[in-house]
PASE-468035 format. One record per residue (C-alpha): residue in three letters; x, y, z. Coordinates in steps of 0.25 Angstrom, whole numbers, plus 5000, padded with zeros to 4 digits. Layout:
N
- resn, c1, c2, c3
- ALA, X, Y, Z;
...
This chain:
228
- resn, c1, c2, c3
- UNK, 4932, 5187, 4939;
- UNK, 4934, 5186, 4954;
- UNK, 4947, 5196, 4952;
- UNK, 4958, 5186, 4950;
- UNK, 4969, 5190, 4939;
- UNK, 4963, 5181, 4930;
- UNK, 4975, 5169, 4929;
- UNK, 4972, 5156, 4929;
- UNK, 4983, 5148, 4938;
- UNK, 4981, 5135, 4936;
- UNK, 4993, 5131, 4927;
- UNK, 5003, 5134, 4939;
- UNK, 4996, 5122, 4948;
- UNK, 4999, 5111, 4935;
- UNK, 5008, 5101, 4944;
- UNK, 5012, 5089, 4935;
- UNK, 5017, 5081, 4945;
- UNK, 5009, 5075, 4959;
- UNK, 5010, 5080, 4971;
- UNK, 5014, 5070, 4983;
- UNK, 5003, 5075, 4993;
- UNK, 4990, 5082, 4994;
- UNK, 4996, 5094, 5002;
- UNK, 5007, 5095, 4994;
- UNK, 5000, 5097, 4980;
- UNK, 4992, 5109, 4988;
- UNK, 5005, 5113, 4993;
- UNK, 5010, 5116, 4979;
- UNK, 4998, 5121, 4973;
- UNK, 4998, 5132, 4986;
- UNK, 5010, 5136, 4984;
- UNK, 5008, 5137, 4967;
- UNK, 4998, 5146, 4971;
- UNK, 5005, 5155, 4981;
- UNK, 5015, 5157, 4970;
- UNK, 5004, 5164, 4963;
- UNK, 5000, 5173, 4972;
- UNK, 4985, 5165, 4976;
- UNK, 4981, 5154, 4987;
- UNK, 4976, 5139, 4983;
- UNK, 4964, 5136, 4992;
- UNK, 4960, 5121, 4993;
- UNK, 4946, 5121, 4994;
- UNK, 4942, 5106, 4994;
- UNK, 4950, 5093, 4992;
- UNK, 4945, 5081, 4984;
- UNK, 4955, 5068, 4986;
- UNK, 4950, 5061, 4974;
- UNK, 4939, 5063, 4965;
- UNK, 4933, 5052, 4956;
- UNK, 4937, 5061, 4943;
- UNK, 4950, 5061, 4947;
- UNK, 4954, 5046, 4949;
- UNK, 4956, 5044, 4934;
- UNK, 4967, 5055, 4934;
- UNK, 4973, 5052, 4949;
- UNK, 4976, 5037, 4947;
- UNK, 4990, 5042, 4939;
- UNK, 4993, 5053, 4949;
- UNK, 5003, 5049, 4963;
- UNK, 4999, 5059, 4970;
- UNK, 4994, 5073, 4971;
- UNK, 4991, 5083, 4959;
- UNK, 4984, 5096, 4957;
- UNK, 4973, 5098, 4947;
- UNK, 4971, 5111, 4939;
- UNK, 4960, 5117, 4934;
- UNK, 4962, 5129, 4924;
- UNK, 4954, 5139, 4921;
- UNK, 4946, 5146, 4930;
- UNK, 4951, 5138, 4940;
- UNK, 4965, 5142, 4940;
- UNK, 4961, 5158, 4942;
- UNK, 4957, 5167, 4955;
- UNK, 4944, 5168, 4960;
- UNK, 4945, 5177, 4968;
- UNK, 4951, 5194, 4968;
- UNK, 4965, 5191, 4970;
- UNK, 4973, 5197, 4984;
- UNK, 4984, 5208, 4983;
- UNK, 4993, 5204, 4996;
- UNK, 4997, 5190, 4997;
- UNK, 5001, 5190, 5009;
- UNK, 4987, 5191, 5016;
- UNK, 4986, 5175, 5013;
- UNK, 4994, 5164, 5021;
- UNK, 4995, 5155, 5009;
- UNK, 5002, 5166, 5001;
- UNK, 5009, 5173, 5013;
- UNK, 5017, 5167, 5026;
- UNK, 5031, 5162, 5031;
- UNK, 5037, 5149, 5024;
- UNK, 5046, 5141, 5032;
- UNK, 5059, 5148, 5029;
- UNK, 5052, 5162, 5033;
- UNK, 5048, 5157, 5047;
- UNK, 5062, 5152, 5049;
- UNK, 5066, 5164, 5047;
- UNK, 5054, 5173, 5056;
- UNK, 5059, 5162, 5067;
- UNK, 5074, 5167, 5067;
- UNK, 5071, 5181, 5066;
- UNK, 5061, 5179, 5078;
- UNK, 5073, 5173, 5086;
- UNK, 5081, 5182, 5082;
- UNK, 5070, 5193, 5089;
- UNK, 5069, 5200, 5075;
- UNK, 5055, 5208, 5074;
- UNK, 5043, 5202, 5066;
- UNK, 5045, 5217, 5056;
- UNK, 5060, 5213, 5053;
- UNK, 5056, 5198, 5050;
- UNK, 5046, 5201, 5040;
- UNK, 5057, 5208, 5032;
- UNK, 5065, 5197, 5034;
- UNK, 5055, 5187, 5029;
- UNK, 5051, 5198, 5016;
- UNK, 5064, 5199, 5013;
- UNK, 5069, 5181, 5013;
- UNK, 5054, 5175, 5011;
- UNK, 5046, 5187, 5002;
- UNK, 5036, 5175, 4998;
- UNK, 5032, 5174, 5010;
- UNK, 5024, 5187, 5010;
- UNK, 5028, 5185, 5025;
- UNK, 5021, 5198, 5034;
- UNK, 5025, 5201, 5050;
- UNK, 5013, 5193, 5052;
- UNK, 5019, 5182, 5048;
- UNK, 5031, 5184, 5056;
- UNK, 5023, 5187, 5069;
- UNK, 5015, 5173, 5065;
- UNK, 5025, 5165, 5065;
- UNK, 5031, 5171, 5078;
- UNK, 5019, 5169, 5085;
- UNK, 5020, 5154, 5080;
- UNK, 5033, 5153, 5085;
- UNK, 5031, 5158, 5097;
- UNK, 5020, 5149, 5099;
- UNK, 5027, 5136, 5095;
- UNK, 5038, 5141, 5105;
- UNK, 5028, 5142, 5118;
- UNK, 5025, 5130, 5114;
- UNK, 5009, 5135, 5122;
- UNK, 5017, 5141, 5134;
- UNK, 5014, 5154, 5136;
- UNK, 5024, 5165, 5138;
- UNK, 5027, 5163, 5152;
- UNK, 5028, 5148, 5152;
- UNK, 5037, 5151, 5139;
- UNK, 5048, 5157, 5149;
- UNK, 5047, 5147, 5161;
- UNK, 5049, 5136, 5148;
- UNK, 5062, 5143, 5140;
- UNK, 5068, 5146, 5155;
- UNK, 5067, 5132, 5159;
- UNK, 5071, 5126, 5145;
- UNK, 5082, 5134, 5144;
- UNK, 5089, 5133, 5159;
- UNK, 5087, 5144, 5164;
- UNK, 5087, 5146, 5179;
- UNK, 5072, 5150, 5183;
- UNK, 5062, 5153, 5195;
- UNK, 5047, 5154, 5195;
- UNK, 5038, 5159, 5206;
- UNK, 5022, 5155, 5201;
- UNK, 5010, 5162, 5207;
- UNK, 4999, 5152, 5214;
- UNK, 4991, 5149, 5200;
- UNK, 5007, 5144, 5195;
- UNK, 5010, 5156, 5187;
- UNK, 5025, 5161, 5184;
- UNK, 5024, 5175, 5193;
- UNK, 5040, 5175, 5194;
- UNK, 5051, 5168, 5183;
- UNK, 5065, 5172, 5185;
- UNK, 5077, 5163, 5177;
- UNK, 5090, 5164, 5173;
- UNK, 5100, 5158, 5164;
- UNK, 5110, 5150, 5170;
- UNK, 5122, 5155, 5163;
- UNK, 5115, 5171, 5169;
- UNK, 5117, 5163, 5183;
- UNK, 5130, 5160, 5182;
- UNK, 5135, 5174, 5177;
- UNK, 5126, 5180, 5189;
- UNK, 5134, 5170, 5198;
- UNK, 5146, 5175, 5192;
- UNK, 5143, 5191, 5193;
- UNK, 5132, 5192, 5204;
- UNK, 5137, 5207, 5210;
- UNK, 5127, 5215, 5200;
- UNK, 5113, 5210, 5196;
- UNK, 5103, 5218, 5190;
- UNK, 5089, 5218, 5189;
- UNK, 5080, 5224, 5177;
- UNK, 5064, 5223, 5176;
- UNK, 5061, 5232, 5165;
- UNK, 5055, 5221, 5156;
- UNK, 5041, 5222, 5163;
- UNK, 5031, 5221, 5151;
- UNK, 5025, 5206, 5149;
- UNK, 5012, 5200, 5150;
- UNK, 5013, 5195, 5163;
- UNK, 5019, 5210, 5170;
- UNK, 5031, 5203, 5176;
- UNK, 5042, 5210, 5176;
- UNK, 5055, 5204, 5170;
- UNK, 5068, 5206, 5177;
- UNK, 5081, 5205, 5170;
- UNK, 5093, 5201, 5181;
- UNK, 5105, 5205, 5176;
- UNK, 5119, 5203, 5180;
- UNK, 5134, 5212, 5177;
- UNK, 5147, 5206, 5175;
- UNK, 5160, 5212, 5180;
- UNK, 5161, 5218, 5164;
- UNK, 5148, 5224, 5166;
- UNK, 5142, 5215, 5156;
- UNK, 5127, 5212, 5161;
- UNK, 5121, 5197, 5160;
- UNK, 5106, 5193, 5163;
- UNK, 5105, 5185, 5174;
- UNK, 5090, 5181, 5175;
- UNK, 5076, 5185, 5171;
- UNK, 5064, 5186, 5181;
- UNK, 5050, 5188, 5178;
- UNK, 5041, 5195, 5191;
């Protein structure tokens, strides 16, 4: 007795008909298992076996065979919290749609874990699931730029109006850019301009100045950024 509650399993992984492919019979048999609360472990993978040709030469394709008994029983103390194992435990397709529209909308990681608990509770999904897949997000989006190069590409891909001044080993020491539409308001209204450097915390301690413009309504509009 290893601890386990003493049921053999085995009956729920009886499949009458084949199974198209390899990976999709394991599919199916994981996802049987999930259902009742353990993980299926493959540990060794025979094609054929000479015992076995009699019975395959009437099968198309794929099956599982069960083993009762023993077999079908766990061998091992079984785990209270599920959510600890990443069979049992992480974001399905539909939950990571929905951590990506909730990132873009800048909603914090706390307030999307609710989210996804309240839509996709059998996902067991935990912040640390949300900040994983941010983090993959982020990454797929640099694309291996780093955060710097990141700017200089979303200024340029997006038409903005830019200048760079570079230091003698080619690194970005100044960056300023602006929207074309910001110009064209700044053309319109150029009598007051104001100039806002509070945002000096970053990695690279360069300050970033806000240039802003004022209509006749007093109404304010960004005109450009610069990093110094």
């Amino acid at each position: 007795d290893y601890g386990g509650d003493g049921v053999d399993y085995s009956p729920h992984f009886l499949h009458s008909d084949d199974f198209p492919s390899f990976d999709v019979a394991v599919t199916w048999a994981k996802e049987t298992a999930i259902g009742h609360g353990f993980l299926l472990v493959i540990a060794s993978y025979a094609p054929q076996r000479d015992g076995d040709v009699a019975e395959r030469k009437h099968r198309s394709g794929f099956f599982i065979a069960v083993k009762a008994g023993e077999h079908g029983k766990h061998n091992h103390e079984l785990v209270v919290y599920l959510e600890g194992h990443r069979q049992i435990s992480g974001l399905s397709p539909e939950s990571k749609q929905l951590v990506l529209e909730m990132s873009d909308a800048q909603t914090k990681p706390s307030q999307i874990v609710v989210a996804l608990q309240q839509k996709f509770p059998a996902d067991n999904p935990t912040v640390r699931h949300v900040y994983n897949y941010r983090d993959k997000i982020r990454r797929e989006w640099l694309d291996g730029r780093n955060p710097a190069q990141q700017v200089l590409h979303e200024v340029v891909q997006r038409g903005y109006v830019y200048w760079t001044a570079t230091d003698m080993d080619g690194c970005i020491c100044q960056l300023f850019y602006a929207h074309p539409t910001s110009l064209q308001l700044f053309h319109t209204w150029p009598y007051v301009v104001g100039m806002d450097s509070m945002y000096k915390t970053n990695r690279y301690n360069m300050p970033l100045v806000e240039i802003i413009g004022v209509t006749p309504c007093n109404n304010n509009f960004l005109i450009g950024y610069a990093l110094l």
